[in-house]
C-alpha positions as CSV (number, residue, x, y, z in Angstrom):
1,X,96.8,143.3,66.3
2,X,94.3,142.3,63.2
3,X,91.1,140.8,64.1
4,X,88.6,139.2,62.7
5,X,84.9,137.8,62.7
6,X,84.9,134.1,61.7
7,X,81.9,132.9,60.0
8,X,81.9,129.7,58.8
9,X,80.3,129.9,56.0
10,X,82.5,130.9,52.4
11,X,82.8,134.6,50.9
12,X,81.4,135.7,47.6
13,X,82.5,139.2,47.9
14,X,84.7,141.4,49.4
15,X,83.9,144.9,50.8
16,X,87.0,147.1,50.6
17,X,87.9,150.1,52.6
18,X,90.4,152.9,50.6
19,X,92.3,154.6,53.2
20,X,94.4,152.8,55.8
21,X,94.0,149.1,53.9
22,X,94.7,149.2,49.9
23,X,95.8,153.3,49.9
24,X,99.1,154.3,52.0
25,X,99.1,156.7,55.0
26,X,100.6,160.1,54.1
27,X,104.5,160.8,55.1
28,X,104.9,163.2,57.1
29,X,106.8,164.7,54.4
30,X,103.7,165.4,52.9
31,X,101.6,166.7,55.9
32,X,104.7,169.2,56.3
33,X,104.1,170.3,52.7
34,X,100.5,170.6,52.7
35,X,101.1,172.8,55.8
36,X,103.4,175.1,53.9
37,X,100.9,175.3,51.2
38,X,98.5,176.3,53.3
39,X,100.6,178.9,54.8
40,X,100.2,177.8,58.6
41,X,101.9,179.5,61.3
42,X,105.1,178.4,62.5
43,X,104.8,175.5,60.6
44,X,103.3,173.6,63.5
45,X,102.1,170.3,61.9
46,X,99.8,169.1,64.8
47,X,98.0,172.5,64.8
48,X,97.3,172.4,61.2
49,X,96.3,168.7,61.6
50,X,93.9,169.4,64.3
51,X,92.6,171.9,61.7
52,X,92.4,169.7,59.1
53,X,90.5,166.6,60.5
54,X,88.0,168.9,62.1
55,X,85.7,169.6,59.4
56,X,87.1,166.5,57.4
57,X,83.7,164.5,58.1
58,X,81.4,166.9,57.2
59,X,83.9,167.4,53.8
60,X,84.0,163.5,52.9
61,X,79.7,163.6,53.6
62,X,79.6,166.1,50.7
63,X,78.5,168.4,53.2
64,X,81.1,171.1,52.2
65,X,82.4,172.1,48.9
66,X,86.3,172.7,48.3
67,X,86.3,176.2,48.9
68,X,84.1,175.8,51.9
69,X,86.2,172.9,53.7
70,X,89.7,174.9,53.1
71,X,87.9,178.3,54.0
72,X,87.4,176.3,58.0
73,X,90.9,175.0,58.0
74,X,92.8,178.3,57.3
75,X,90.1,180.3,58.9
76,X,89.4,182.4,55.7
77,X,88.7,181.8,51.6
78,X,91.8,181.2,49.7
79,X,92.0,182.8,46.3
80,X,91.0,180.0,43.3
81,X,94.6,179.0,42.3
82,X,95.5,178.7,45.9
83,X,92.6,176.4,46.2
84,X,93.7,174.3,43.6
85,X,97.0,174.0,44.6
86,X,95.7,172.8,47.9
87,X,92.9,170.3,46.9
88,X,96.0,169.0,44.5
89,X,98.5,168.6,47.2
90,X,95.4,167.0,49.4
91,X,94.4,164.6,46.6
92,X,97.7,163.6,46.1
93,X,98.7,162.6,50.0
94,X,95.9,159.7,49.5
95,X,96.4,158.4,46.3
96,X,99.4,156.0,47.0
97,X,98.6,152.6,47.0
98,X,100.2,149.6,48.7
99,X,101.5,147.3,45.6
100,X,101.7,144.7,48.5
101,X,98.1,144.9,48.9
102,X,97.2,145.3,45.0
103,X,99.0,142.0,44.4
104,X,96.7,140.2,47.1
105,X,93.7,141.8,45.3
106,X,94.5,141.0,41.6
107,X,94.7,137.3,42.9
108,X,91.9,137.2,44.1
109,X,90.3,138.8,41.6
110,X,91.4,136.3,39.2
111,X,89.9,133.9,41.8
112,X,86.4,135.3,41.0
113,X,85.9,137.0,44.0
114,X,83.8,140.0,43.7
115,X,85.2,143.1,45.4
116,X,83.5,146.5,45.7
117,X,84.8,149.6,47.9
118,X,83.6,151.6,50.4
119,X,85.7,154.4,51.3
120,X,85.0,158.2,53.1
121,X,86.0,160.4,50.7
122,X,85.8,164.2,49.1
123,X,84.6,164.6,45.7
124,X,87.4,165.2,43.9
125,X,89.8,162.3,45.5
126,X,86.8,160.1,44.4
127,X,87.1,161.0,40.9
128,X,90.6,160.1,40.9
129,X,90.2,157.4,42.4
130,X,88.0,156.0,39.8
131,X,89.9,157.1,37.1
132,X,92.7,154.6,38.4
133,X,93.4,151.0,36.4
134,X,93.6,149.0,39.9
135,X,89.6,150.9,40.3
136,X,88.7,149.8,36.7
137,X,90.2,146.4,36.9
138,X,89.3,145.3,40.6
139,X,86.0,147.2,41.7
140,X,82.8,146.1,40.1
141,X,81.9,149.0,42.1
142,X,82.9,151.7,44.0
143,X,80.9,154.1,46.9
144,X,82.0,157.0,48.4
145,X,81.3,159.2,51.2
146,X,80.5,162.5,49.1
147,X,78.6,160.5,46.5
148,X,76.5,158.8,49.4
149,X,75.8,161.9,51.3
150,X,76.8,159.7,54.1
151,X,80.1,158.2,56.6
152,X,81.0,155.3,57.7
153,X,80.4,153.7,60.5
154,X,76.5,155.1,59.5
155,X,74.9,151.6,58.6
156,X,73.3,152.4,55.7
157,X,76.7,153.1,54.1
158,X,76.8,149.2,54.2
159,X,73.6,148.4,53.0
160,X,74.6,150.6,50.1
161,X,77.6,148.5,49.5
162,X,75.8,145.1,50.3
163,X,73.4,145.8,47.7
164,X,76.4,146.8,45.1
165,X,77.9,142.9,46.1
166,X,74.8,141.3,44.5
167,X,75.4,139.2,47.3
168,X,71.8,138.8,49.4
169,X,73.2,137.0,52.6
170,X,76.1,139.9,54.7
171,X,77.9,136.7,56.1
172,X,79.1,136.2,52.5
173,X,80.5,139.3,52.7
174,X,84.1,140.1,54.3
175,X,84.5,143.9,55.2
176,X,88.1,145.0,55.7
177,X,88.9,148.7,57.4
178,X,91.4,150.2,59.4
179,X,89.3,151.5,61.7
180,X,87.6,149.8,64.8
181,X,84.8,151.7,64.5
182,X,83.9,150.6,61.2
183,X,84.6,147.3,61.3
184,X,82.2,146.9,64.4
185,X,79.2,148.4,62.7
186,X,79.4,146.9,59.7
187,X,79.9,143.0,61.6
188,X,76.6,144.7,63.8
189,X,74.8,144.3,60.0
190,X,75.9,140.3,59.8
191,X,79.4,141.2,57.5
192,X,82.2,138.5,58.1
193,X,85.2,141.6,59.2
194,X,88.7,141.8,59.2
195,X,89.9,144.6,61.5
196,X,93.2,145.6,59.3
197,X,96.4,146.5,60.8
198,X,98.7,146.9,58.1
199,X,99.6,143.5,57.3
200,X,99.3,142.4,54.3
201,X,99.7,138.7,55.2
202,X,96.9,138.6,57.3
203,X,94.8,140.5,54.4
204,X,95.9,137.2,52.1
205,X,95.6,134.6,55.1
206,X,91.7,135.4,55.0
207,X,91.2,135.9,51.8
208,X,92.7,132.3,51.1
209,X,90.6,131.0,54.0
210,X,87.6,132.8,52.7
211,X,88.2,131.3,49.1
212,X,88.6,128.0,49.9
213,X,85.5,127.7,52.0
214,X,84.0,129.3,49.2
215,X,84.8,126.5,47.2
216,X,84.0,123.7,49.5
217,X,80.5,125.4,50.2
């Protein structure tokens, strides 16, 4: 179920997480891959998983390099071309994006509604991800994890963001993330949030809403 913090005041921006809202969950397809790649042991995806989500925070903080993250999910260094081939095969499981979702955005980006994003993130994925046209074209900004030194739900991730709005008042401001987590801190800060469940029609229902009391404000 999506849910949402009504404010009733109008929006003037529009806080974006990555993962989970506008970027596609991988297949398992491509966890299975990853885990031949990384050579795992009976190919036993929910042991590699396990592995690979453990350090994952500390890798999207910019805490760990490349080699260091991969060197705590396999339990030793790999080689440098095996580290590229795994950091490519990483990138790539979170670069799909829901054209559903994009659609919704470049509407209301033609509405004039300011959007920036705010997504935990590696180094590397967040160089791709700016290189992207939907990044160039959508995002007058974009923060990440590893450039921040700093994860969601950690408030001052959103005060980073805030100030990259331009927008002084937060209940101008709609967050929308996947996670609960997130969402909760960020309405803790005074953000109008939207709690995203994988609907995109609930993503355009608000942002309607949003624009229209926007325009009546």
């Amino acid at each position: 179920m999506t849910h949402t913090s009504v404010s009733p005041n109008g929006v003037d921006a529009l806080l974006l997480d990555y993962n989970g809202v506008l970027g596609l969950q991988p297949s398992t397809g491509m966890w299975t891959r990853l885990a031949d790649l990384a050579e795992w042991p009976d190919r036993h995806l929910p042991s590699f998983q396990e592995a690979f989500w453990a350090p994952r925070n500390a890798y999207d903080a910019g805490e760990l390099s490349d080699l260091a993250y991969w060197a705590k999910v396999l339990g030793h260094h790999p080689g440098p071309r095996w580290l590229r081939t795994l950091r490519a095969a990483d990138t790539a499981m979170w670069t799909r994006t829901d054209p559903r979702v994009l659609d919704i955005l470049y509407r209301a980006r033609i509405a004039g509604l300011t959007m920036v994003l705010l997504s935990n993130a590696p180094a590397h994925l967040s160089n791709v991800l700016d290189a992207t046209d939907w990044r160039r074209e959508l995002m007058v900004d974009a923060l990440y994890s590893a450039r921040l030194a700093l994860c969601k739900p950690d408030p001052a991730a959103y005060e980073h963001a805030l100030a990259a709005t331009g927008v002084a008042d937060p209940a101008r401001v709609l967050f929308v993330d996947d996670r609960e987590d997130n969402c909760r801190a960020a309405a803790e800060l005074g953000l109008r949030t939207l709690h995203y469940a994988g609907q995109p029609a609930d993503l355009e229902q608000q942002l309607l809403l949003a624009l229209a009391d926007s325009a009546g404000s």
